[in-house]
C-alpha positions as CSV (number, residue, x, y, z in Angstrom):
1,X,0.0,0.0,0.0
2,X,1.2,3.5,-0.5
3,X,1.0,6.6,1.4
4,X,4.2,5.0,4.1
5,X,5.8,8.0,5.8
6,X,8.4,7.2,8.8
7,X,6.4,3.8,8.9
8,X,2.4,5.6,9.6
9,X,0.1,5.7,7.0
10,X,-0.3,9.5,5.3
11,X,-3.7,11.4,5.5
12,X,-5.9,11.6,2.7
13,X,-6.3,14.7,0.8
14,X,-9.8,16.4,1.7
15,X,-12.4,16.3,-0.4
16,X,-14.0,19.5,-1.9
17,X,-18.2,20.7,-1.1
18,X,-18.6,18.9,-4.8
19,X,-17.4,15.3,-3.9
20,X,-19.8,12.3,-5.0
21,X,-19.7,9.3,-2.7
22,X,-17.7,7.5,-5.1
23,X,-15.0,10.3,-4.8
24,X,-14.9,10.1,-1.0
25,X,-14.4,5.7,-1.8
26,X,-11.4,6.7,-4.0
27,X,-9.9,9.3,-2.1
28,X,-10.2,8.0,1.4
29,X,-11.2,4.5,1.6
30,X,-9.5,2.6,-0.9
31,X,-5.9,3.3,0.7
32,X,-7.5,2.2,4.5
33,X,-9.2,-0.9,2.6
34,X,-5.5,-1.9,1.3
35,X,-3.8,-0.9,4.2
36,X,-6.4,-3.4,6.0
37,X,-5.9,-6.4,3.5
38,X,-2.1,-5.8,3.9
39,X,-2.5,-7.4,7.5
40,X,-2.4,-3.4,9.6
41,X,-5.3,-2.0,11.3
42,X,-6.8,0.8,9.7
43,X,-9.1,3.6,10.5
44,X,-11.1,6.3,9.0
45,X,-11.6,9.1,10.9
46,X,-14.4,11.8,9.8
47,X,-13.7,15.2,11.7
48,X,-15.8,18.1,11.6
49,X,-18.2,20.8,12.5
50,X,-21.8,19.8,12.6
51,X,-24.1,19.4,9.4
52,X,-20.7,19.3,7.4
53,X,-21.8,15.7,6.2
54,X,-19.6,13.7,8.0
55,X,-22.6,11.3,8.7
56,X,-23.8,11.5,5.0
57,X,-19.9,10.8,3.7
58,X,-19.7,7.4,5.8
59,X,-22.7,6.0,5.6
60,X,-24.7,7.7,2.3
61,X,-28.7,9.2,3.3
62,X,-30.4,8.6,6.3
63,X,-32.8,5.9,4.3
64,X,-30.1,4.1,3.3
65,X,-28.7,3.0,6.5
66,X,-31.1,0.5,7.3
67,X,-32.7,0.1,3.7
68,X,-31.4,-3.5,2.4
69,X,-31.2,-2.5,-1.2
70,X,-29.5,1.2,-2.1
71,X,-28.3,2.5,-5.5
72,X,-24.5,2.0,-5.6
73,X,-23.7,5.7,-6.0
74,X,-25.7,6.3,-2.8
75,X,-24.0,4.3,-0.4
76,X,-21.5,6.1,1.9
77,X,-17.8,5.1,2.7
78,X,-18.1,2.4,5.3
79,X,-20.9,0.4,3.0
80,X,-18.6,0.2,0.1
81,X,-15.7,-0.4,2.2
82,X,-17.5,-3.6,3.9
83,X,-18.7,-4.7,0.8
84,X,-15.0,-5.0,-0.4
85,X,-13.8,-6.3,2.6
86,X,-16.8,-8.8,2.1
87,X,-15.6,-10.2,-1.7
88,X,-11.9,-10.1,0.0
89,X,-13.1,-12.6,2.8
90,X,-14.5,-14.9,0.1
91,X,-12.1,-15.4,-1.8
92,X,-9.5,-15.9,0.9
93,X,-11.4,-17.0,4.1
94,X,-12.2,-20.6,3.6
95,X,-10.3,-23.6,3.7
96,X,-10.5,-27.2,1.3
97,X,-12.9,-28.0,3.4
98,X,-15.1,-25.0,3.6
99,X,-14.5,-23.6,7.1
100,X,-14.0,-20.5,7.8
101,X,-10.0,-19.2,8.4
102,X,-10.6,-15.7,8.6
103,X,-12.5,-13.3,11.1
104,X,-14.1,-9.9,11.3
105,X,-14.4,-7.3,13.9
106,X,-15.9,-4.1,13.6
107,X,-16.6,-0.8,16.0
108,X,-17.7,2.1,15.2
109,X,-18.8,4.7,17.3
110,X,-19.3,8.6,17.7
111,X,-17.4,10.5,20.1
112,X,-19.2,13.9,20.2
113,X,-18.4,16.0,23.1
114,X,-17.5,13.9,26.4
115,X,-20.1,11.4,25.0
116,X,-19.3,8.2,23.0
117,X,-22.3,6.5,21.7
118,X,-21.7,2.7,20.0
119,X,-23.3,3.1,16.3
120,X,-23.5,-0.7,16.0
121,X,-25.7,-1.0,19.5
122,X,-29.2,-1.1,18.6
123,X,-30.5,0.6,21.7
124,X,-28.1,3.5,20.7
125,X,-28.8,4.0,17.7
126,X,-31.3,6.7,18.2
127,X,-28.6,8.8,20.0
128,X,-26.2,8.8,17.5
129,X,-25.5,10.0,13.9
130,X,-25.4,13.8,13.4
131,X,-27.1,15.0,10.1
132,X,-27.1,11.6,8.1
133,X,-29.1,13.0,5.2
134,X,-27.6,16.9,4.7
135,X,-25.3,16.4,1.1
């Protein structure tokens, strides 16, 4: 993977008011994604003021968070990214005989203030997520 300096991964470049979803995939996610598959941990971080579209960028509009079918140029960062990490895990992850080798974890939360709220907790879920539909 690329962006190395002193052995930590480099920042991605921000994106401009006119990025499309797939821009913010190219930009940000698809160096994380390799990093990842290259055996490091990897994170994406989304900082910024509120209604700047941090929510929108990761996870695409509102709707399409819990919708189970959403037009590919919809979907936010951390859909595509799964999705890849998803065709990665098949075509490594299982053995001759069909077993699993591989594992996934995932966390993601909010840190907003002195709060943290777990995205992935279904009781929390109404707590979290700033503007999630803006643009």
């Amino acid at each position: 993977p690329g962006g190395a300096i002193g052995g930590a991964a480099a920042l991605a470049a921000p994106v401009g008011r006119g990025a499309t979803q797939s821009d913010v995939a190219a930009s940000v996610g698809r160096e994380a994604l390799e990093w990842w598959l290259a055996g490091f941990n990897a994170s994406v971080i989304a900082h910024g003021q509120t209604g700047a579209g941090k929510t929108y960028s990761l996870y695409g509009p509102a709707a399409a968070v819990y919708a189970e079918s959403v037009p590919p140029d919809a979907m936010g960062l951390v859909p595509r990214l799964l999705g890849r990490v998803y065709e990665a895990i098949e075509a490594a992850a299982t053995s001759e005989d069909g077993a699993p080798r591989l594992s996934l974890g995932v966390s993601c939360f909010e840190v907003r203030h002195a709060s943290v709220v777990d995205l992935l907790a279904p009781e929390q879920r109404g707590g979290g997520g700033g503007g999630g539909g803006g643009g």
